[in-house]
C-alpha positions as CSV (number, residue, x, y, z in Angstrom):
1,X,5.8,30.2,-13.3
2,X,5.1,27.4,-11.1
3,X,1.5,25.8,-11.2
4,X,-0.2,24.5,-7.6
5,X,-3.2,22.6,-7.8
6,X,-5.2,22.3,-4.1
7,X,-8.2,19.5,-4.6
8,X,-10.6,20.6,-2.6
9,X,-12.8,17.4,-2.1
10,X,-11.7,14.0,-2.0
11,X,-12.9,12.7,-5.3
12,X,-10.5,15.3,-7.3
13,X,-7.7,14.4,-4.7
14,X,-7.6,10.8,-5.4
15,X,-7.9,11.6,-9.7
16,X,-5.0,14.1,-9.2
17,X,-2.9,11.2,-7.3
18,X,-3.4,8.7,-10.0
19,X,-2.6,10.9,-12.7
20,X,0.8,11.7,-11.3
21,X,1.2,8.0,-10.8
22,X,0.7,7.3,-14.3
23,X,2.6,9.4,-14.9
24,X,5.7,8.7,-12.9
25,X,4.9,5.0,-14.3
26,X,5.4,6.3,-18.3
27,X,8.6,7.8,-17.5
28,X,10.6,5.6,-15.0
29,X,9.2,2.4,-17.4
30,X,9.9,3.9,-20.7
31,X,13.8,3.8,-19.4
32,X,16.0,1.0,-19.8
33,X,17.6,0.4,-16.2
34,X,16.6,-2.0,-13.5
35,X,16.3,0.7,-11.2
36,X,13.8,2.6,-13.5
37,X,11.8,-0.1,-13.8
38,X,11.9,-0.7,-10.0
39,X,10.9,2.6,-9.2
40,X,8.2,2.3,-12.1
41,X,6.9,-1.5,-10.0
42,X,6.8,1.0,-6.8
43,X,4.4,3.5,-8.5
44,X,2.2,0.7,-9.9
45,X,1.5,-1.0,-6.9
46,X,0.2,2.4,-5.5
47,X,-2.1,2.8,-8.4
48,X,-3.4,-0.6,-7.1
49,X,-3.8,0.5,-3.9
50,X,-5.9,3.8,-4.8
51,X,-8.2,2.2,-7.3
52,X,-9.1,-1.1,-4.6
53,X,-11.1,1.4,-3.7
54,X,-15.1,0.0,-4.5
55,X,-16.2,3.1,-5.4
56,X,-13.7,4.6,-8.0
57,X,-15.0,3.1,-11.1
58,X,-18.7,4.4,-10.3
59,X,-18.1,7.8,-9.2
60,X,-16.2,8.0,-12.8
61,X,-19.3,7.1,-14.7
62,X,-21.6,9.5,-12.5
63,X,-19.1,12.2,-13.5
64,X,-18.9,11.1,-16.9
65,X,-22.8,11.3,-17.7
66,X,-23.1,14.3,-15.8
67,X,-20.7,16.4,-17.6
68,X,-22.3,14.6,-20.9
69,X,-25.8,15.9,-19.8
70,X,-24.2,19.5,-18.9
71,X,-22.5,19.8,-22.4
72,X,-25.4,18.4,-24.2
73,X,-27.2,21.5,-23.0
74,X,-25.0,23.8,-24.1
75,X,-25.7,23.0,-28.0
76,X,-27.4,26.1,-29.1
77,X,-25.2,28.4,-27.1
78,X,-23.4,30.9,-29.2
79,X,-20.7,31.3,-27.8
80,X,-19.8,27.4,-28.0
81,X,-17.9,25.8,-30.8
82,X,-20.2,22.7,-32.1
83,X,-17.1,21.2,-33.3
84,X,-14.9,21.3,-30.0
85,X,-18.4,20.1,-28.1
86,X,-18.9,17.0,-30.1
87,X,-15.0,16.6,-30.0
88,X,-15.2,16.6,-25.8
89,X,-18.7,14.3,-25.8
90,X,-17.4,11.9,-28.5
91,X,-14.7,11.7,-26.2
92,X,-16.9,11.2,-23.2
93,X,-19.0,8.7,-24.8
94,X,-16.2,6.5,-25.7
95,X,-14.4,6.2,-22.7
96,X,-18.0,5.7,-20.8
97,X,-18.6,2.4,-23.1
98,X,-15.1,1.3,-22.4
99,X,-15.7,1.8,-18.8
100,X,-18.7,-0.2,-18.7
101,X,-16.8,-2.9,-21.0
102,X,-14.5,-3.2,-18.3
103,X,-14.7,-6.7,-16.7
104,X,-14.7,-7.1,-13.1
105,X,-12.9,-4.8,-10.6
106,X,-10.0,-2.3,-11.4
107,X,-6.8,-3.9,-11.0
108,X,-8.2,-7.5,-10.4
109,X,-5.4,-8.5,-12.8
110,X,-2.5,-7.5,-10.7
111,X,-4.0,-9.0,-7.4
112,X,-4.6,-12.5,-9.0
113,X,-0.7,-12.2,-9.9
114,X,0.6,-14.1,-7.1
115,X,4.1,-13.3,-8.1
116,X,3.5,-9.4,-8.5
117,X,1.6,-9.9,-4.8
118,X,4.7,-11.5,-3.4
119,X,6.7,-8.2,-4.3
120,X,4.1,-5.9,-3.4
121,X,4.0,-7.6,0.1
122,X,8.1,-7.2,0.6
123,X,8.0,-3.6,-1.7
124,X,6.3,-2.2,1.2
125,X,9.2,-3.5,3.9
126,X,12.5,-1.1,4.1
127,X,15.2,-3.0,1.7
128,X,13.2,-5.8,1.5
129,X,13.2,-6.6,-2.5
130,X,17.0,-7.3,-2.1
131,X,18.1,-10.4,-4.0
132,X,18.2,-12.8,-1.2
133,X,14.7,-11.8,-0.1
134,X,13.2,-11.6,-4.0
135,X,15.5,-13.9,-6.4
136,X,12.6,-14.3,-8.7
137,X,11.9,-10.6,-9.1
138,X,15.7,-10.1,-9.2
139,X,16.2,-12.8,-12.2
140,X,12.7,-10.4,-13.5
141,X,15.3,-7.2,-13.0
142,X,18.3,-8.6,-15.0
143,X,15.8,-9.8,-18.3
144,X,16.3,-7.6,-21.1
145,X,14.8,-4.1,-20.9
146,X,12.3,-5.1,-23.6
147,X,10.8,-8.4,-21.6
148,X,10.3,-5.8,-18.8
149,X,8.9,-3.3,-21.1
150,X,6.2,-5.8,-22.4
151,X,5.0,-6.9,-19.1
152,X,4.2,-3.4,-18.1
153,X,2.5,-2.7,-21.4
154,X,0.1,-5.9,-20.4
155,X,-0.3,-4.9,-16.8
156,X,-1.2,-1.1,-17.7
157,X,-3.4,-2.0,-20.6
158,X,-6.3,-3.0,-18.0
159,X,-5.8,0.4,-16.2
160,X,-6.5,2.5,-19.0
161,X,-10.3,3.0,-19.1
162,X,-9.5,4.4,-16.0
163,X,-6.7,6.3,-17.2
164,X,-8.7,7.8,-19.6
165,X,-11.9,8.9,-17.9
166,X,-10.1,10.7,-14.9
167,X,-7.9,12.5,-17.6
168,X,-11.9,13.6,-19.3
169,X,-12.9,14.8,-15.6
170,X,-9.3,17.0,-14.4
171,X,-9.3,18.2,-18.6
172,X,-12.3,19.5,-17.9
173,X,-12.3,20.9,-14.2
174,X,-9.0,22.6,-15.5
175,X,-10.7,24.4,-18.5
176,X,-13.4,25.8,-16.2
177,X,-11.0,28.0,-14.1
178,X,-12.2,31.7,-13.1
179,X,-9.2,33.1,-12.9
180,X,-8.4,36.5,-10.8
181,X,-4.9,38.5,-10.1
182,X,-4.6,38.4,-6.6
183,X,-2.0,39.6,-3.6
184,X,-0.9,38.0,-0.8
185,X,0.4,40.9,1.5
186,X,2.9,40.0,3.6
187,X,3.1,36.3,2.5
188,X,-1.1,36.1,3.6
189,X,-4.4,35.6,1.7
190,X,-7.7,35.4,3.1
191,X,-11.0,35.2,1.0
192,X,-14.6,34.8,3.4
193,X,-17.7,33.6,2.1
194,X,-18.6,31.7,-1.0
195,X,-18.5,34.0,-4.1
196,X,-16.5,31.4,-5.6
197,X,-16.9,28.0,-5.4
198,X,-14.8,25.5,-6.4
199,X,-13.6,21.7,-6.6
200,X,-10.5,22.5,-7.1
201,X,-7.8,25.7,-6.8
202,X,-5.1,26.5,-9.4
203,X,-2.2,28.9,-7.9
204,X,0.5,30.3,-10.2
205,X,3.3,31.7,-9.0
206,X,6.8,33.4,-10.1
207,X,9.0,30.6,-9.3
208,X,11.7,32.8,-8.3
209,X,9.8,33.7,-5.3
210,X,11.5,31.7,-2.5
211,X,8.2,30.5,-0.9
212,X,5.5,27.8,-1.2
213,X,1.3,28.1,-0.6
214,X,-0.2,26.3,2.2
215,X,-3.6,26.6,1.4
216,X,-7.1,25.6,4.0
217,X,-9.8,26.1,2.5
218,X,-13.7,25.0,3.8
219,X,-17.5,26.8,2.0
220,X,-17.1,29.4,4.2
221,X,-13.4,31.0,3.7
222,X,-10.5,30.4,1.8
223,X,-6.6,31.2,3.4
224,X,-3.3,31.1,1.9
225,X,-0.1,31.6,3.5
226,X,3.1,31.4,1.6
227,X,6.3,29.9,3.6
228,X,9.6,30.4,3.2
229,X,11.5,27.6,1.5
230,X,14.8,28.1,3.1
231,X,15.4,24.4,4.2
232,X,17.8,25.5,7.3
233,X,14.9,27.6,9.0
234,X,11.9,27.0,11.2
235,X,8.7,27.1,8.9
236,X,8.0,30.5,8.8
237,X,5.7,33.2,6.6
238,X,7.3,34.9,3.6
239,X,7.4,38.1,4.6
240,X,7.3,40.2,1.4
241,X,4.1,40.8,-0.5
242,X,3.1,37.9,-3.1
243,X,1.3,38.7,-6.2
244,X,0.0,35.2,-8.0
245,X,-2.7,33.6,-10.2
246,X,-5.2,32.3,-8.4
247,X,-8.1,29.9,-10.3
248,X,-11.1,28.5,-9.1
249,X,-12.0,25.6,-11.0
250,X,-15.8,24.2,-10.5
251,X,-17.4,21.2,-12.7
């Protein structure tokens, strides 16, 4: 099966980008190889560029206490474990005092690097970190791996307060999911109206089915159409019928 997740508001788009970021960042920096490690520079400096944004660091908190005041309420339900609540809001609590412990704005640290801002500023040209353009940053490429390795775990360390509470938010949003067993017939879905409302839709699908959802969706109807993935066509719609998971997750 083959999970796709649709953000359905701008807030959830801009958590599910950084979290693929940081992730793409722990894999390509826990390598060994220049190139890795490139490629690892590349993802950071997008990081940097989402979270510039004034706003990030508050909306986290207000989502933070919100979901705290939501699972407080929830204590003398039944059907809730005590244990796995206090688990989640000890959670919560923590990374809302380290956000608030967190000194200035997110990713000050990297934009008062004049060096790091110098590569940024070529990163973004087409070859333009070669090592006539760059021979700092390609003296920085040939250090050993472990010199590149501990510069990456001092310029992620500031980033992880935010790491951390948008990992709380898309944990929970993911763990809320209604999920139904749908069909697509003949590669199309359409749902009107606002039975279920959402922040966020999960599709899974057979991943032998040669086709991909493109997915609009708006408070008043929801439509799905699958596409053929044959790269040497014309987009086109699947034409067979497509059963598939489909998950409305709400906070």
């Amino acid at each position: 099966m083959i999970c796709y997740e649709h953000p359905l508001n701008e807030r959830i788009r801009t958590l599910l980008r950084l979290e693929d970021l940081f992730s793409r960042i722990d894999f390509f920096s826990s390598k060994n190889s220049a190139t890795e490690h490139h490629a690892s520079l590349i993802a950071l400096f997008e990081v940097l560029e989402i979270t510039s944004r004034a706003d990030i660091k508050s909306d986290l908190l207000q989502e933070l206490e919100r979901q705290k005041q939501i699972l407080e309420s929830l204590r003398k339900n039944p059907d809730v474990s005590e244990t796995t609540l206090d688990t989640v809001l000890t959670d919560i609590k923590i990374t809302f005092r380290g956000m608030l412990d967190f000194p200035g704005k997110v990713g000050e640290h990297l934009r008062e690097n004049e060096w790091l801002m110098a590569i940024k500023q070529r990163i973004s040209i087409p070859g333009g970190c070669c090592v006539f353009d760059l021979p700092s940053y390609h003296y920085w490429l040939n250090l050993d791996s472990t010199e590149r390795h501990k510069d990456f775990e001092e310029w992620l360390k500031p980033f992880q307060p935010i790491r951390n509470a948008s990992g709380i938010v898309l944990r929970l949003l993911r763990e809320s999911g209604k999920t139904l067993q749908v069909v697509a017939n003949n590669g199309i879905f359409q749902q009107l109206g606002s039975e279920y409302s959402a922040y966020m839709l999960r599709l899974n699908l057979d991943n032998q089915l040669p086709c991909v959802p493109e997915i609009s969706a708006n408070k008043y109807a929801l439509n799905i159409r699958f596409v053929s993935t044959q790269s040497n066509q014309k987009s086109r719609v699947y034409e067979g019928d497509v059963e598939f998971e489909l998950t409305f997750c709400n906070l």
